[in-house]
C-alpha positions in Angstrom: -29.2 12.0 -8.8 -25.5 11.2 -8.7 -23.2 9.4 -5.5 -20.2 9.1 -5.1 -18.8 5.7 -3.4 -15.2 6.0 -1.8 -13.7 3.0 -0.8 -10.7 3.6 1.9 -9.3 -0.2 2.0 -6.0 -0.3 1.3 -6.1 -3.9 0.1 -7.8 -5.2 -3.2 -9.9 -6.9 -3.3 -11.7 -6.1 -0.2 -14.9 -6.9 1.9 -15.5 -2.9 2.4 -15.1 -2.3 -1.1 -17.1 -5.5 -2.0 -20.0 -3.8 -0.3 -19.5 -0.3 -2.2 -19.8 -2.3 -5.3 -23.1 -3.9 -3.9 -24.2 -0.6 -3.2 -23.5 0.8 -6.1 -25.7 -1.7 -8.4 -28.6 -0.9 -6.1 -28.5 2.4 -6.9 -27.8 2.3 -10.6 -30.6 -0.4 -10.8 -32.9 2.3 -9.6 -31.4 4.9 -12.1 -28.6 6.5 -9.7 -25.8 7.4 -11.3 -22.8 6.4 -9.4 -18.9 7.3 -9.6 -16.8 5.0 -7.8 -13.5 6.3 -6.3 -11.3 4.3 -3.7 -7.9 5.5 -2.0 -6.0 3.4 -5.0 -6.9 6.4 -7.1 -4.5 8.4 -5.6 -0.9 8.5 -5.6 0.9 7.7 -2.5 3.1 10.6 -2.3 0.3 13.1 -2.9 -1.5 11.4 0.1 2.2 11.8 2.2 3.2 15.1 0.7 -0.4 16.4 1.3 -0.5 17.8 -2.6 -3.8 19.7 -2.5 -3.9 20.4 -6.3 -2.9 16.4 -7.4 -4.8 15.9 -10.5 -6.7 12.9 -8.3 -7.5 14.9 -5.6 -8.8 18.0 -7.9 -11.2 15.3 -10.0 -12.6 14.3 -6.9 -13.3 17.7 -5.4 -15.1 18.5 -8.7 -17.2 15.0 -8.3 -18.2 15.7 -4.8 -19.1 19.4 -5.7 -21.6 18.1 -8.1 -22.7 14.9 -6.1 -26.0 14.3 -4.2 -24.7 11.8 -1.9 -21.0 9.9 -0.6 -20.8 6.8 0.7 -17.5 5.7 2.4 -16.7 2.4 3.2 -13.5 1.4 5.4 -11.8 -1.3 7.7 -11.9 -1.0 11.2 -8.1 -0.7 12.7 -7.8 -0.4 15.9 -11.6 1.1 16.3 -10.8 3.7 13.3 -10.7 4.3 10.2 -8.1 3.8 7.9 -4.8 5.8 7.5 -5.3 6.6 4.0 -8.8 6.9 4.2 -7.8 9.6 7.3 -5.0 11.8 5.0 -7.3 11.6 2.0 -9.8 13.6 3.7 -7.6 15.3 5.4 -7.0 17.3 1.7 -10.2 17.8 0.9 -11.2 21.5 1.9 -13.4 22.3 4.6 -16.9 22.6 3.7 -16.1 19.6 0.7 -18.9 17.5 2.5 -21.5 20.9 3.2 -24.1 20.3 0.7 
């Protein structure tokens, strides 16, 4: 089995990201293999020129396409989500999430 963690804080360190990483040796203690990605992964002016085939943005299409599970962690601002968090799935394609 294989997850993916995204982490959408755009500060680091973090308390949302801290959690991923907690999450993330739970699984892999239990033989889950797990492929952290966060919004730093990404270069701003892919996220702000919406640059659907960034070499960031392709790897982690082909991650999620062969993933079993996501789990997203992000501040609240403002009772959302953050921004980044927001354009960075903005790019993925529609049915990235489907399976």
């Amino acid at each position: 089995m294989r997850v993916i963690t995204l982490a959408g804080s755009p500060r680091f360190p973090s308390r949302s990201t801290s959690l991923l990483t907690l999450c993330q040796h739970k699984l892999e203690a239990r033989g889950i293999e797990v492929i952290p990605w966060s919004i730093h992964n990404f270069q701003p002016d892919d996220l702000i020129n919406a640059r659907f085939d960034a070499p960031a943005l392709l790897a982690l299409r082909e991650d999620l396409a062969s993933a079993d599970g996501l789990i997203v962690a992000t501040p609240v601002y403002k009772a959302s989500f953050s921004g980044a968090l927001k354009t960075l799935l903005d790019l993925l394609p529609e049915r990235a999430l489907e399976h």
